[in-house]
N, C-alpha and C positions, 0 to 999 in steps of 0.2 A: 410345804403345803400342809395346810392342818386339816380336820374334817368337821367343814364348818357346817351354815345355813346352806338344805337344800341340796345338799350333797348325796347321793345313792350308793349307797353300801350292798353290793351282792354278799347275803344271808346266808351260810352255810350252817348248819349244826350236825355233827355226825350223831345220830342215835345210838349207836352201836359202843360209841368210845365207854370208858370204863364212870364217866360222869356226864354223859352226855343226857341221859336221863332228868339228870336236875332239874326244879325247876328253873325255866330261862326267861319266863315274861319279865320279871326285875330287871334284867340284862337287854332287854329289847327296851324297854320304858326309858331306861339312862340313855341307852344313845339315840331315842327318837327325841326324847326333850333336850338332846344337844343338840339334835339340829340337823340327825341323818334321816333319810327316807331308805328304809329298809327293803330289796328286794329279794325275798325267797325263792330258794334252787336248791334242786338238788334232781340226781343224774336219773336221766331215762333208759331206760332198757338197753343195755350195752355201751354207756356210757362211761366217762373216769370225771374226777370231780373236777380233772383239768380241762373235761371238752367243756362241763360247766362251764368253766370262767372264760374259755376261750366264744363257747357259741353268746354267752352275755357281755360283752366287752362293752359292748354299744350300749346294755343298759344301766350302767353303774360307773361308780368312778375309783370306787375301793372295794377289796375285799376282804370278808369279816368271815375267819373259821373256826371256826368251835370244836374242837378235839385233840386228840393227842398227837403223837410226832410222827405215827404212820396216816393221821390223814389228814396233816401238814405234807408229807410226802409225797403224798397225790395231786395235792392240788400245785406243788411244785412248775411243773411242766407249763400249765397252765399260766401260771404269775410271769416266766418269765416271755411267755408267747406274748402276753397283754401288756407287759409293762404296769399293769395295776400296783398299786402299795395292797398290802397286806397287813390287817388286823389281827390277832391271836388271840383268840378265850380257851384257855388251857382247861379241859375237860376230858386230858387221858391218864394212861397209868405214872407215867413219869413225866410226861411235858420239860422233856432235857432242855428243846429250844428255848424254849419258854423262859428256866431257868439261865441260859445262858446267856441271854442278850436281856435283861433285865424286868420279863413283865412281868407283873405278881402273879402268883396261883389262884388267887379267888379272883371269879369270873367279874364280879363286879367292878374292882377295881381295875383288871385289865380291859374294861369297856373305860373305863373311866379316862384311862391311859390314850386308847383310840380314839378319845376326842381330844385332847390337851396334848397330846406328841405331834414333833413329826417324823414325816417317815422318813428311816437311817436307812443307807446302804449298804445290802447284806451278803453276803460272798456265799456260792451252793460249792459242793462238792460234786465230782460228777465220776463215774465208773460204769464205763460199756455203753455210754449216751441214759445213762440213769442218772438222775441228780437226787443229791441227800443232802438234810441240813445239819447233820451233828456226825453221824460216822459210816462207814462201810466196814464190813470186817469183813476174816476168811477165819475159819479153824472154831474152836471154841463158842464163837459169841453166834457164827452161823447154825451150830449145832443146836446152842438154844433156843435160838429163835425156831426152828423148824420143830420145838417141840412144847414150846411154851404156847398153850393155845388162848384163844382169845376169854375160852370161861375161866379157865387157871388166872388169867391177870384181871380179869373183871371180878371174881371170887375172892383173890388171895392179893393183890394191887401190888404195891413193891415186893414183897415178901412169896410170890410165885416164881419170880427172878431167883431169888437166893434157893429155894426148895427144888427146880429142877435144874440149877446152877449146880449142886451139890450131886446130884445124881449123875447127873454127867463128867464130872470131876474123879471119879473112882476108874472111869472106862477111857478116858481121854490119851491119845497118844500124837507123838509129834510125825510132822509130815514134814516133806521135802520143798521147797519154794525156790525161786530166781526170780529175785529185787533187781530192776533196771530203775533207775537214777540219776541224774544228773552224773551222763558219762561212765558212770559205775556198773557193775553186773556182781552180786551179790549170792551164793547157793547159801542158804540156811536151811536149819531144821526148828520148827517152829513149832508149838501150839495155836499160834493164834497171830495173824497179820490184822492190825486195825488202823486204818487212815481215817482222821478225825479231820473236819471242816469247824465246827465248834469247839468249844471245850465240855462239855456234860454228854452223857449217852447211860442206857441201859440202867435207870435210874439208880442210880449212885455213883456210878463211874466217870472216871476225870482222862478226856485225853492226853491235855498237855495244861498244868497248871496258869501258864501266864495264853493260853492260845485264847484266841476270840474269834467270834465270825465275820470280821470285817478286816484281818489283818493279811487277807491275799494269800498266805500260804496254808498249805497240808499239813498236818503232825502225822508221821509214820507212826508205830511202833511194834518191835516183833515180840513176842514171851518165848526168848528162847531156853525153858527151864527144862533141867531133865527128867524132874518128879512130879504127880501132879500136887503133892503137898507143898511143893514150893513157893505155890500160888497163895496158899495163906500165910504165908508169909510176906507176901509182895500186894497182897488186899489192903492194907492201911495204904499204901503208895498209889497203887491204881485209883481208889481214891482219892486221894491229892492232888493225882494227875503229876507225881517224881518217880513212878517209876524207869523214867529215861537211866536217871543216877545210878540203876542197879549194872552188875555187869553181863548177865544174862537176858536183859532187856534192850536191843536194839532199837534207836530212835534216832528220826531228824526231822528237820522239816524240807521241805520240797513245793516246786507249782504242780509236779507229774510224775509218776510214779507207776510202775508194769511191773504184776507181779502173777508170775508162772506156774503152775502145779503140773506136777508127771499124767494125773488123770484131773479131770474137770473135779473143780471145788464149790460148792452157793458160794456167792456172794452175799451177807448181808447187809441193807440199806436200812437204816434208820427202823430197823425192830421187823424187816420183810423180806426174804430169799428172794431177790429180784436178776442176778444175771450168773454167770458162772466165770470159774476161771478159764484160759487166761486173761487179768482185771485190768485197765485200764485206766487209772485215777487220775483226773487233770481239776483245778483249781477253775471256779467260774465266780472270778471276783467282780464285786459287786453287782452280780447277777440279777436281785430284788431289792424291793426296798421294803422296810416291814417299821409299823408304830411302836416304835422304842423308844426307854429313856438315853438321849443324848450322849449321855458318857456310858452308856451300859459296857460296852464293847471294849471301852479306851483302855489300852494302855501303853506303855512307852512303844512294844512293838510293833501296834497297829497301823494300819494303813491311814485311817482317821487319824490317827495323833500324830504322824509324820507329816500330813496334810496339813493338818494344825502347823505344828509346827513350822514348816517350811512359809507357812501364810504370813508370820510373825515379821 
């Protein structure tokens, strides 16, 4: 399905994202002269941007969100209530999704995109009935988040990551955890547990170098380092997304995965303290479908390219 003549796009834009400001009427002009009728929404008083999409189902046939990966987040629930495809205008601080199923960064051409694609089939991640589309963590990555506020990254954009990433790095200590797994029971001592659905998160980091969002499985991974200098050492890999390879880094992939703490831990989902431990992580493949380029996703271990494949 492409989004032809006469087609109704429910209009999102977050003001608040860290570009949401922009101006957007450029972005409204290209996809009304391709041929969508644009509906605007946005949430009424005790609202989530998913009752949006769910109380408009009836009046659109796509939907179009403009902002970064936490409110992609939101409207998550939503997309997969309605069945709607989803369009992306990446206008947050890191827009990982964005990056990782292939739309471009400037809002223009990822409008451009939503008219000439169609929509792929995208796998959510899901923990304690929350769905995420790039990571969950425990330890570390929830700490930040809980302290990286929305002016620090609207202010300071990638670079508020790294500055209270560092602060927190000097105070950091490892906890206790129990990884259930395929059959297995795991006690480690951890920094940091992060199950990835994508491969990009936390603008700049890599969960698992070959992982995609359409290949059905989780990428675990634990940082079980005993310094916290060790971490910079193992920073060129987590970007890469090979810190699997180290031997202080435990990693696999998985559909499900229950992971334990002695007292309750946040949970974080895609950049937001949303559940605690004990976490629950299960695989919600093919969950939405979102306007991507075709091969964005592909590779030898996805789920597409075995489909592929096996069609041949």
């Amino acid at each position: 399905m492409k989004a032809g003549l006469n087609r109704r796009a429910l209009f999102i834009v977050n003001p608040n994202a860290r570009s949401g400001r922009r101006p957007i009427a450029p972005v409204r002009e290209m996809l009304q002269s391709g041929g969508l009728m644009l509906v605007d929404a946005a949430p009424a008083d005790g609202e989530t941007l998913s009752d949006v999409i769910s109380r408009k189902r009836d009046a659109c046939d796509l939907v179009i969100v403009g902002g970064g990966d936490g409110t992609l987040n939101a409207a998550a629930a939503g997309l997969v209530d309605t069945g709607l495809p989803l369009g992306v205008l990446p206008l947050g601080t890191a827009n990982d999704f964005a990056r990782t199923i292939g739309i471009p960064a400037d809002p223009l051409d990822a409008a451009r995109l939503i008219l000439s694609s169609t929509p792929q089939p995208i796998d959510l991640g899901e923990v304690n009935g929350h769905l995420f589309f790039n990571v969950a963590s425990i330890g570390f990555s929830a700490e930040l988040a809980s302290e990286l506020t929305e002016k620090a990254k609207k202010r300071w954009g990638k670079l508020g990551y790294a500055i209270v990433a560092a602060r927190l790095l000097a105070r950091s200590r490892l906890f206790t955890a129990y990884v259930e797994h395929d059959g297995s029971v795991d006690e480690i001592r951890t920094m940091q547990v992060s199950v990835g659905n994508g491969r990009h998160y936390g603008g700049g980091m890599t969960v698992e170098q070959t992982a995609t969002a359409d290949d059905g499985r989780l990428d675990f991974y634990s940082l079980e380092v005993d310094h916290w200098w060790r971490l910079l050492t193992l920073l060129p890999s987590l970007r890469k997304g090979t810190q699997g390879q180290w031997d202080d880094v435990r990693a696999f992939r998985t559909t499900e995965v229950i992971v334990k703490t002695s007292k309750p831990r946040a949970v974080n989902t895609d950049g937001d303290l949303t559940t605690w431990t004990p976490a629950h992580f299960r695989i919600r493949a093919q969950a939405i479908r979102v306007f991507a380029p075709a091969s964005s996703n592909s590779n030898p271990g996805s789920t597409r390219s075995l489909r592929a494949a096996n069609a041949v």
